[in-house]
N, C-alpha and C positions, 0 to 999 in steps of 0.2 A: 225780214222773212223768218220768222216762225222754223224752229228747229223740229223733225218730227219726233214722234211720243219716245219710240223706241233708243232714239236718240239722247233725249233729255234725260230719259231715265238712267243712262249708259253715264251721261256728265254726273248727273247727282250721285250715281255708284262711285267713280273717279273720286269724285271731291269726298265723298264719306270716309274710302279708305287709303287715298294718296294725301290728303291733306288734314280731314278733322280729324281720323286714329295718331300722325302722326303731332298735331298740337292737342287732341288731348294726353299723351304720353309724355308729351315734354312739361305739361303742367303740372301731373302728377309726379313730374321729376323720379326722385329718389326710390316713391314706393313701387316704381315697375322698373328702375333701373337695374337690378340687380336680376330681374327675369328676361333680360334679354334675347337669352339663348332661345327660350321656351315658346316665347310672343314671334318670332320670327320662324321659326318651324311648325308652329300652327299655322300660319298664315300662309306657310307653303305648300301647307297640306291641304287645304282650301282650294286656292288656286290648282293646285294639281286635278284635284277633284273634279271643278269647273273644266277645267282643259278636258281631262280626260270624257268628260260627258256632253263635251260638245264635238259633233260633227264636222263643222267646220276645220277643227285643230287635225294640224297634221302632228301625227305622234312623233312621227321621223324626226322632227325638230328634238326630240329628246337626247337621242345619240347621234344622230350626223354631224362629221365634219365634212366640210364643202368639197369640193372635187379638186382645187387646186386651193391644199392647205398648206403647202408648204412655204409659199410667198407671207399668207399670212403670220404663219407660225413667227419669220426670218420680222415683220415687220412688228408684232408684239414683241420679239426680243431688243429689236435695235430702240424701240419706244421704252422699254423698259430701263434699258442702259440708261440711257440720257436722262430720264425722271428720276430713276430709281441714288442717278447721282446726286441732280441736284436735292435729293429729298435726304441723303446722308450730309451732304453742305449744310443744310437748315438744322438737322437734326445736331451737327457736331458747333454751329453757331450758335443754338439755341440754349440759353440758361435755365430753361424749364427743362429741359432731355436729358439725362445722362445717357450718355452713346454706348450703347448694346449691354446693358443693364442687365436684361429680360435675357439672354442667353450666358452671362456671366454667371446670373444671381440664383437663376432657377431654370439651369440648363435640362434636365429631366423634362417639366414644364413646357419649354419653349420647343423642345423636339417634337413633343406632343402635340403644342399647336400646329408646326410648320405641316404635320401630316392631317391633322381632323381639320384647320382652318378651310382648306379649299375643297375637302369630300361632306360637310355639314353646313357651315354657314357661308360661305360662298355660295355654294349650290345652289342651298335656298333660295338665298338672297337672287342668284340672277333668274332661280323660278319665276319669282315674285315680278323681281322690276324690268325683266327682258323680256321670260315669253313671255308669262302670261300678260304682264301690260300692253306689249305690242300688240298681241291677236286680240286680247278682249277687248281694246280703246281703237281699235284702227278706224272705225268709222269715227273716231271723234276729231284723230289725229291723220289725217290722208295719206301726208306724205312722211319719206321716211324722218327728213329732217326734223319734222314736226314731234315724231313719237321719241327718236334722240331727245329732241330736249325734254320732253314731257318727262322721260325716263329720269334723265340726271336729275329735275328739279326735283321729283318724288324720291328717290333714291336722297338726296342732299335731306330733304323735310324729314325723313325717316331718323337720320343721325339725329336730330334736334333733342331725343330723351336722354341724351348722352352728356346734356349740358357745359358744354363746349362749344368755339366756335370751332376749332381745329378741325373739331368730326364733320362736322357740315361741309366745309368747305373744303374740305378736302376729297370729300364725298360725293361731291360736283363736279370736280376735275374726275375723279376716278369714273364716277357714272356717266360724264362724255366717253369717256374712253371707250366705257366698256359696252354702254348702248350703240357706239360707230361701230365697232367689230359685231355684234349681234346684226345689226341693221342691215352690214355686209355679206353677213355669212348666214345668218340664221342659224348656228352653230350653237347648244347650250355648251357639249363640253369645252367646245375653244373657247368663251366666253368665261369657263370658269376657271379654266384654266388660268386665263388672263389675271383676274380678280386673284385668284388662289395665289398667285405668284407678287401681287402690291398687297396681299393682305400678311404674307408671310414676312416681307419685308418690311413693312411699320412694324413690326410685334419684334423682328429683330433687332430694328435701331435702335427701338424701346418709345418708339410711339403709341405700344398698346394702349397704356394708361387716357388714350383719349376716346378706343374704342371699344372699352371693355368696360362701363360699368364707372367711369376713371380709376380704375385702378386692376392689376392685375394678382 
């Protein structure tokens, strides 16, 4: 059966900017790695735009936390513990890492991220691959399980210009994470919160260098 028009044309969107922008940027590798910052705040400007100019979208999603946020709050921290340990294990086993590097070496630097990481590219980023993916793809993806994974697989493909596998894959694990809590709550800040709080910790360990460009 035959998908309808308005439909197809929704997949072919999907695939132009969840999959061909992200492998034509990993092709171009090096000459857009260094604009990272820039390519992802356009895009979230974008998406804003769309959102904001569609009826459908509930704006509320912009600043709402859920009505019983404190549960969730209690379960992104206890999730964080346990990740966030094993992610110092790998980081303090790994001969590629030196461990907390990035707050030794250029502690000015690393204060600065820990504060703009989650109010700029966090933000964006879960503009991008939370709301706006979930509200504008829902008729592609029905249910919630569905636009989870569609979330993390797009969010993963996105890392790819970073040419690493580190970023990818670990951008997978994170984008389940953070697509279950959105999926849950419908919450942008608690969602960013979330992010905000694993993207300060990799930049701490000194796993930046995988999501910056390589290098910090």
């Amino acid at each position: 059966m035959s998908l309808p028009t308005a439909t197809r044309h929704l997949a072919a969107e999907f695939a132009l900017v969840f999959l061909g922008l992200p492998l034509l940027a990993w092709w171009q590798g090096e000459a857009l790695r260094r604009w990272i910052i820039p390519q992802i705040l356009l895009l979230a400007l974008v998406c804003l735009v769309i959102l904001w100019r569609d009826p459908a979208f509930d704006r509320h999603a912009l600043r709402a936390f859920p009505r019983h946020w404190q549960p969730c709050l209690v379960r992104i921290g206890l999730t964080f513990l346990a990740g966030g340990a094993a992610l110092l294990g790998w980081a303090a086993w790994s001969e590629d890492i030196e461990l907390f590097s990035f707050p030794r070496q250029r502690t000015e630097l690393w204060l600065l991220v820990l504060v703009l990481y989650p109010l700029v590219s966090a933000l964006a980023q879960e503009l991008i691959f939370r709301v706006f993916l979930f509200h504008r793809y829902r008729a592609l993806f029905a249910t919630p399980g569905r636009r989870v994974l569609a979330s993390a697989a797009a969010f993963a493909l996105a890392h790819l210009i970073l040419g690493n596998w580190q970023a990818p894959a670990l951008s997978l694990l994170g984008g389940l994470l953070f697509a279950w809590t959105y999926a849950r709550t419908r919450s942008l800040p608690l969602v960013v919160l979330e992010h905000g709080l694993w993207g300060d910790w990799l930049f701490t360990l000194g796993l930046g260098s995988y999501f910056y460009g390589g290098h910090l």
